[in-house]
C-alpha positions in Angstrom: 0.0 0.0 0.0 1.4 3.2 -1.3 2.2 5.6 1.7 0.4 8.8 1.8 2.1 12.2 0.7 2.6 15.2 2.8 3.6 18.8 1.7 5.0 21.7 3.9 5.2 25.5 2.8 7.4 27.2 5.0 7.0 31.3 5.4 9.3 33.5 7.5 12.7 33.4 8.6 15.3 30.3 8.4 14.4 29.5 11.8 11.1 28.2 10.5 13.1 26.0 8.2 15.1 24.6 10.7 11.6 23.6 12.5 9.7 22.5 9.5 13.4 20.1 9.1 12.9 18.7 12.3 9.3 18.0 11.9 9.8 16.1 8.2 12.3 13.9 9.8 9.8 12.8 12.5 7.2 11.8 9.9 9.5 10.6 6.9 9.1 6.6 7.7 5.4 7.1 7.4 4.7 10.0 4.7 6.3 10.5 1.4 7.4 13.9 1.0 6.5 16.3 -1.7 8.9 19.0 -2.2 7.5 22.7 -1.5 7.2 23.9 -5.4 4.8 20.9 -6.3 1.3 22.4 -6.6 -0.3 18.6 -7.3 -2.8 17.3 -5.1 -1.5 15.6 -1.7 -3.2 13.9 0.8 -1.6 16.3 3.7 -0.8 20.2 3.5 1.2 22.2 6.7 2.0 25.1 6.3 4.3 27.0 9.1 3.3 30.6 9.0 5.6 33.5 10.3 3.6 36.2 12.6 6.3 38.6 13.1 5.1 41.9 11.5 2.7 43.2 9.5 3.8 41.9 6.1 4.5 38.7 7.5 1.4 38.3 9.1 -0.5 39.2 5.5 1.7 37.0 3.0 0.5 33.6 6.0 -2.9 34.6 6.0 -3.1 34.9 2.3 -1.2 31.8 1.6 -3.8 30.1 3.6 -6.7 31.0 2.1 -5.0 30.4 -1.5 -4.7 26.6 -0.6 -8.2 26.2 0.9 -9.5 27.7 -2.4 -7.0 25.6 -4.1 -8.5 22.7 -2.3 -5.7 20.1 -3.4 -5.0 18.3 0.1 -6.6 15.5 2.0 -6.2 17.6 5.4 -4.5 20.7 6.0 -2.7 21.6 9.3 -1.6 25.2 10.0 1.1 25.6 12.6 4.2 28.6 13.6 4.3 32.1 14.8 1.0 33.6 13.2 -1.0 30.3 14.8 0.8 30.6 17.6 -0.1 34.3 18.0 -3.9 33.9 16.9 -4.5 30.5 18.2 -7.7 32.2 19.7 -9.2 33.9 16.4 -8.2 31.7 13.8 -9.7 28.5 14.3 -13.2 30.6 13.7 -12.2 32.7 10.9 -10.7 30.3 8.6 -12.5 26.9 9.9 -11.8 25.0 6.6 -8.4 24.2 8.3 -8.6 20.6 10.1 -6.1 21.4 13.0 -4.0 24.5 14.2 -0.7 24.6 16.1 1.7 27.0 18.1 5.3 27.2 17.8 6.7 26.1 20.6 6.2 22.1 20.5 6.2 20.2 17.1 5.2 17.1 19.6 1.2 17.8 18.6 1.8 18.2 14.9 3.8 15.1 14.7 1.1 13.3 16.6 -1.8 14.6 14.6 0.2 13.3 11.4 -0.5 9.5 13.1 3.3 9.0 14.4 5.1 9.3 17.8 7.7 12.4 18.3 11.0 11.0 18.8 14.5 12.6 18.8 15.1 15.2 16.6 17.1 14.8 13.2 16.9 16.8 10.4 15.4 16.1 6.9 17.1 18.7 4.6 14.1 20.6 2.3 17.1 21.8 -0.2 19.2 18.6 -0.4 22.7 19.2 -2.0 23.0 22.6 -1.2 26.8 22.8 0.9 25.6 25.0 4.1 22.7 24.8 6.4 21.3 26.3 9.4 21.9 25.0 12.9 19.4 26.6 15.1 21.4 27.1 18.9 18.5 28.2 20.7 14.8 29.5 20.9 12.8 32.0 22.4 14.2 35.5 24.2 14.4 36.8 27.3 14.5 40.5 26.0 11.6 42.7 26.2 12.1 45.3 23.2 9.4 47.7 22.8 8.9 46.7 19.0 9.1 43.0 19.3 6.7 40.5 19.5 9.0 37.3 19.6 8.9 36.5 23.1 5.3 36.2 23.4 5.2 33.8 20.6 8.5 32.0 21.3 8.4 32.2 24.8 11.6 32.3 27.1 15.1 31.6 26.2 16.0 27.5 25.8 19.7 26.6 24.7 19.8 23.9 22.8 22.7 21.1 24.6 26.2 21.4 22.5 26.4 18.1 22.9 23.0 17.7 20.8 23.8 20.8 18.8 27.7 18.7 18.1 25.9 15.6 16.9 23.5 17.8 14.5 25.9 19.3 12.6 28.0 16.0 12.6 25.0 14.4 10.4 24.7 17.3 8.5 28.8 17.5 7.9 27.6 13.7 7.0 24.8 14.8 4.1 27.8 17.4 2.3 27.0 20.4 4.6 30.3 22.5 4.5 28.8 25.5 6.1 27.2 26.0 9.4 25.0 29.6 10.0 24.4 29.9 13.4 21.0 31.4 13.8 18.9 32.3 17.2 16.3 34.8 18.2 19.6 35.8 20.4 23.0 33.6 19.4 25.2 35.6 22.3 22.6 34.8 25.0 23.3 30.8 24.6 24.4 28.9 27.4 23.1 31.1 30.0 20.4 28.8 30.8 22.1 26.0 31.0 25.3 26.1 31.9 25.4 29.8 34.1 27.5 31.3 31.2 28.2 33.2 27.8 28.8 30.0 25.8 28.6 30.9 22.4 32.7 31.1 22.0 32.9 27.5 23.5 30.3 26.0 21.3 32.2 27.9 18.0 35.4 26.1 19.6 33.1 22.5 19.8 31.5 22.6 16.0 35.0 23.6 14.4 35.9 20.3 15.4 33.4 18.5 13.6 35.0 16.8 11.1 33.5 17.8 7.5 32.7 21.0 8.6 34.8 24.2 7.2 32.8 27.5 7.7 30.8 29.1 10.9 28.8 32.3 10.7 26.9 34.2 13.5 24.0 35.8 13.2 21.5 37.6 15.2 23.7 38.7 18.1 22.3 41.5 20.5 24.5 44.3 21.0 24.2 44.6 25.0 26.7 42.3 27.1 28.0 41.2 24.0 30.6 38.5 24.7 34.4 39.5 24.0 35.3 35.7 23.8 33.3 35.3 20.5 35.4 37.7 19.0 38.8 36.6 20.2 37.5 33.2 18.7 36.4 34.9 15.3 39.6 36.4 15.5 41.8 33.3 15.9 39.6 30.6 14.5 40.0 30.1 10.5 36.8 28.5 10.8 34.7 30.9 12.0 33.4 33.4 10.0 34.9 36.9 10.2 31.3 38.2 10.1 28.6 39.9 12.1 25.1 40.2 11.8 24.9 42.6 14.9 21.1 44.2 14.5 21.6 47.3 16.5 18.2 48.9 15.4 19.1 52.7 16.0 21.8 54.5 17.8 19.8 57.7 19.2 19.8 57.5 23.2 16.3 58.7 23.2 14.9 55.9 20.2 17.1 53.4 21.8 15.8 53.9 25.2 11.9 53.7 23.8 13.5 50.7 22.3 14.6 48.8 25.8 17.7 48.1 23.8 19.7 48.3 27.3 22.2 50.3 25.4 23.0 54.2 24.4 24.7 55.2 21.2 27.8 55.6 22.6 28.0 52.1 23.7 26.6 51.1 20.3 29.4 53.2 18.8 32.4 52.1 21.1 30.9 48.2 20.3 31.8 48.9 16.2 35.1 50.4 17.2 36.0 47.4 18.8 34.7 44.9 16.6 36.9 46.7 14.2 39.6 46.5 16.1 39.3 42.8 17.3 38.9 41.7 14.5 40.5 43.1 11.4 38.4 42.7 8.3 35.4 42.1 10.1 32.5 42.1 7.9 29.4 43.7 9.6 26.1 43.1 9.0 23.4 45.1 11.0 19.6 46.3 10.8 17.9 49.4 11.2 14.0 50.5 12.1 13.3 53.8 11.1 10.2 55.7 12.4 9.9 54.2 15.5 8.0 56.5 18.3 10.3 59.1 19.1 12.4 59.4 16.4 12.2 63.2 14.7 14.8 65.0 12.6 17.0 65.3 14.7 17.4 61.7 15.6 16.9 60.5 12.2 19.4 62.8 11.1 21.9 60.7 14.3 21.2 57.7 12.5 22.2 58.5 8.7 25.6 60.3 10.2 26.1 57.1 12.4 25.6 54.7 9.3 27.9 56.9 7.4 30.9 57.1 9.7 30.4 53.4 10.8 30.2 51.9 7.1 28.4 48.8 7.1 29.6 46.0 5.0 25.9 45.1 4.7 22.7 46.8 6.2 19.1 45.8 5.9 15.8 48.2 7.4 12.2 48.6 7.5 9.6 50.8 9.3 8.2 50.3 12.3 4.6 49.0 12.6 3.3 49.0 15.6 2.2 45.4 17.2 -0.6 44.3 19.3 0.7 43.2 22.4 4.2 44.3 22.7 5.4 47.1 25.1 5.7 49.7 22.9 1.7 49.2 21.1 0.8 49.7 25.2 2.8 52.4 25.8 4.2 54.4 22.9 2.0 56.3 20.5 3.0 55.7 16.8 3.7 59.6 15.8 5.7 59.3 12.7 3.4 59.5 9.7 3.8 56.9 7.0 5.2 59.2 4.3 7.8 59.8 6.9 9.2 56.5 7.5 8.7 55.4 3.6 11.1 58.8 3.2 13.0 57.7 5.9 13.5 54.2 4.9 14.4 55.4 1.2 17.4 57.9 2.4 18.6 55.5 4.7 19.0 53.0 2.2 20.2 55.1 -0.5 23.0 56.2 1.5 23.7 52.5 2.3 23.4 51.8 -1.4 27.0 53.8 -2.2 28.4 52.5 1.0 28.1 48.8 -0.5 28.9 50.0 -4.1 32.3 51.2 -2.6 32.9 48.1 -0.6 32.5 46.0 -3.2 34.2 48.0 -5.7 37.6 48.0 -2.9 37.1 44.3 -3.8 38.3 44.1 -7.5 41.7 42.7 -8.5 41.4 40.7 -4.6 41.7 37.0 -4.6 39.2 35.3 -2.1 38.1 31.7 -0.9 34.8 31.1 -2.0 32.0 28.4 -1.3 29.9 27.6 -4.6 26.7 26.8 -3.7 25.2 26.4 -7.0 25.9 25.9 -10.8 22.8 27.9 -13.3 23.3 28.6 -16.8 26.9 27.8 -16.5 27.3 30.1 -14.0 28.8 29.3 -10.7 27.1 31.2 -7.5 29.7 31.5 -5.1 29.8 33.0 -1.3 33.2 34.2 0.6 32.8 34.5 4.2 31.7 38.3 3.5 28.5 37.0 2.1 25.7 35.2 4.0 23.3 33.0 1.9 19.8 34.5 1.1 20.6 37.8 2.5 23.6 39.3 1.1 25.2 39.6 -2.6 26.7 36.3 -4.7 30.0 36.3 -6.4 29.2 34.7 -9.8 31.8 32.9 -11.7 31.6 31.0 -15.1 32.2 27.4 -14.6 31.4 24.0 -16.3 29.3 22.5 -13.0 32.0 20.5 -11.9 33.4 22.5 -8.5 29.5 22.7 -7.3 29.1 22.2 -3.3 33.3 23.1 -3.1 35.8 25.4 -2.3 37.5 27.8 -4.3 39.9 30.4 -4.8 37.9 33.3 -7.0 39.8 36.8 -8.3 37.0 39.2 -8.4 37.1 41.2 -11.5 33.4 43.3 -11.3 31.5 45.0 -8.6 28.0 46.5 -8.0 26.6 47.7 -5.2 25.1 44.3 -4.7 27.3 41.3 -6.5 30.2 40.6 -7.7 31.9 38.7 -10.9 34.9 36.6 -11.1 37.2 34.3 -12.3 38.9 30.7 -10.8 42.5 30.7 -10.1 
């Protein structure tokens, strides 16, 4: 008897991958799994929904009604962030769905699909590709005003490095050369558990496993931020000498309506010192512009910060306020809509010639790359200065044959975005 097939759309972040991972490796011995661009009939739909912000919330709700319309599935399960956030409302406003579940447990959704949770492996959704992303923790313990992760995540939960160790051994295992590191908070790991900053002992633990070559950090809070991971970025040829730092703003007044815990002139002494620690660092940070309490003046703060601080990569958006989170209680959204959208623009127009010029002090440098991919005989390559999915691709003409390796690329082009080379 042919087993029955089962589909997941994922939405959101990488994090949600990682989860939706987990789940298909509960269920593979009993489901056959449909990749995520077949829109065939299946007997059973998930889809893990984001509920993070505005936009977010939209493109989940839409893609749900889209597949009840579609109708192709047997049952269809909804579980994530936006269920976990609406797990009240939802059930009566879209009832053609046959179960919804939170975030926090998978337990329930492996249990409605007819099997028993067991210990977590990972089923990979893009098989082949040469990096992956090994979620260290979940939840947060922060309470910024603009945030609404905590109530959906919960509280902070490291994940053991001894589990996290075997993880990325499997995935070494399956071709994975590349680990991102990827948390609501990376630098608050181990506090749970073991009473301490661990994040630098954990880098120490995964460059041992054999297979793997590359670690990135991402999503480190600025506050407290833990020297150790930057003497180990510094000395480790393993780990990444990257950053994705969101610092959000740097006024002392935003920041403070922000219970970011830190000023502007911590934010700025932090730069200066990853700078320092680390030659060559690559930094990658993000920005919300029109948050409550932000006027000229502090706008005008944050282009000169950017400016003087030059970001290898920066991302932004406006703020929207959110139900539930400290600053929809307490703040009063003031900054029109035109404002932020004019905000947003400068901001990333002046970030547009700051990557233009980094990338252009790239030409005529040689550089290790990663090569992810092989399209249209054209290699896409990552060094350590890029981050997959986020940041720019070096592309390189190639017959196909140095796909999922390494490589030494001289770049000969530059935009503001990506880059062009040629194999050495």
């Amino acid at each position: 008897m042919p087993r029955p097939s089962l589909q997941v759309l994922t939405l959101g972040c990488s994090k949600n991958t990682v989860d939706t991972e987990h789940l298909l490796s509960q269920v593979q011995g009993s489901y056959d799994i449909v990749p995520e661009g077949y829109d065939g009939p299946v007997d059973c739909l998930l889809i893990n929904t984001c509920g993070f912000i505005g936009d977010a919330k939209e493109e989940s709700v839409q893609t749900i009604l889209e597949q009840v319309k579609a109708a192709r599935y047997g049952k269809l399960f909804v579980f994530g962030c936006l269920s976990q956030r609406y797990m009240a409302e939802l059930p009566g406003l879209i009832p053609e769905v046959d179960g919804w579940f939170g975030a926090r447990d998978l337990a329930p959704v492996v249990k409605a699909l007819g099997c028993e949770p067991k210990g977590e492996g990972r089923y990979l959704t893009a098989p082949g590709l040469p990096y992956a992303y090994l979620k260290i923790s979940e939840g947060c313990d922060r309470r910024c005003s603009y945030c609404a992760i905590p109530f959906i995540r919960g509280a902070h939960r490291s994940v053991p490095m001894e589990d996290l160790v075997k993880e990325a051994s499997a995935l070494a295992s399956a071709g994975v050369k590349e680990l991102e590191l990827i948390a609501q908070d990376t630098t608050f790991y181990g506090l749970d558990l073991y009473r301490r900053r661990a994040l630098a002992e954990l880098l120490k633990r995964l460059s041992d496993v054999e297979g793997i070559e590359r670690l990135r950090i991402h999503y480190s809070y600025p506050a407290d931020f833990p020297d150790d991971v930057l003497d180990e970025m510094a000395t480790n040829p393993k780990v990444c000498k990257y950053m994705d730092i969101p610092l959000q703003h740097v006024s002392d007044k935003v920041l403070a309506n922000m219970h970011r815990h830190v000023d502007g002139a911590w934010t700025r002494a932090l730069i200066s010192k990853m700078r320092e620690r680390v030659p060559g660092i690559v930094l990658r940070t993000t920005m919300i512009v029109g948050h409550p309490g932000e006027g000229k003046r502090e706008f005008q703060e944050l282009l000169d910060f950017v400016e003087d601080a030059r970001f290898e990569r920066l991302g932004a958006f406006t703020y929207s306020e959110e139900e539930g989170t400290w600053g929809a209680a307490n703040l009063r959204d003031t900054v029109p809509q035109k404002t932020k959208r004019e905000r947003l623009s400068a901001l990333m127009e002046l970030q547009r010639g700051i990557s233009f010029a980094y990338n252009t002090s790239r030409v005529g440098t040689t550089t290790r790359v990663l090569i992810d991919d092989w399209k249209d005989g054209v290699y896409v390559c990552r060094s350590e200065a890029e981050s997959p999915e986020v940041d720019g691709e070096i592309l390189v003409r190639g017959d196909g044959s140095l796909t999922g390796s390494f490589a030494q690329v001289r770049i000969t082009q530059a935009d503001e975005y990506d880059l062009k080379g040629v194999i050495i």
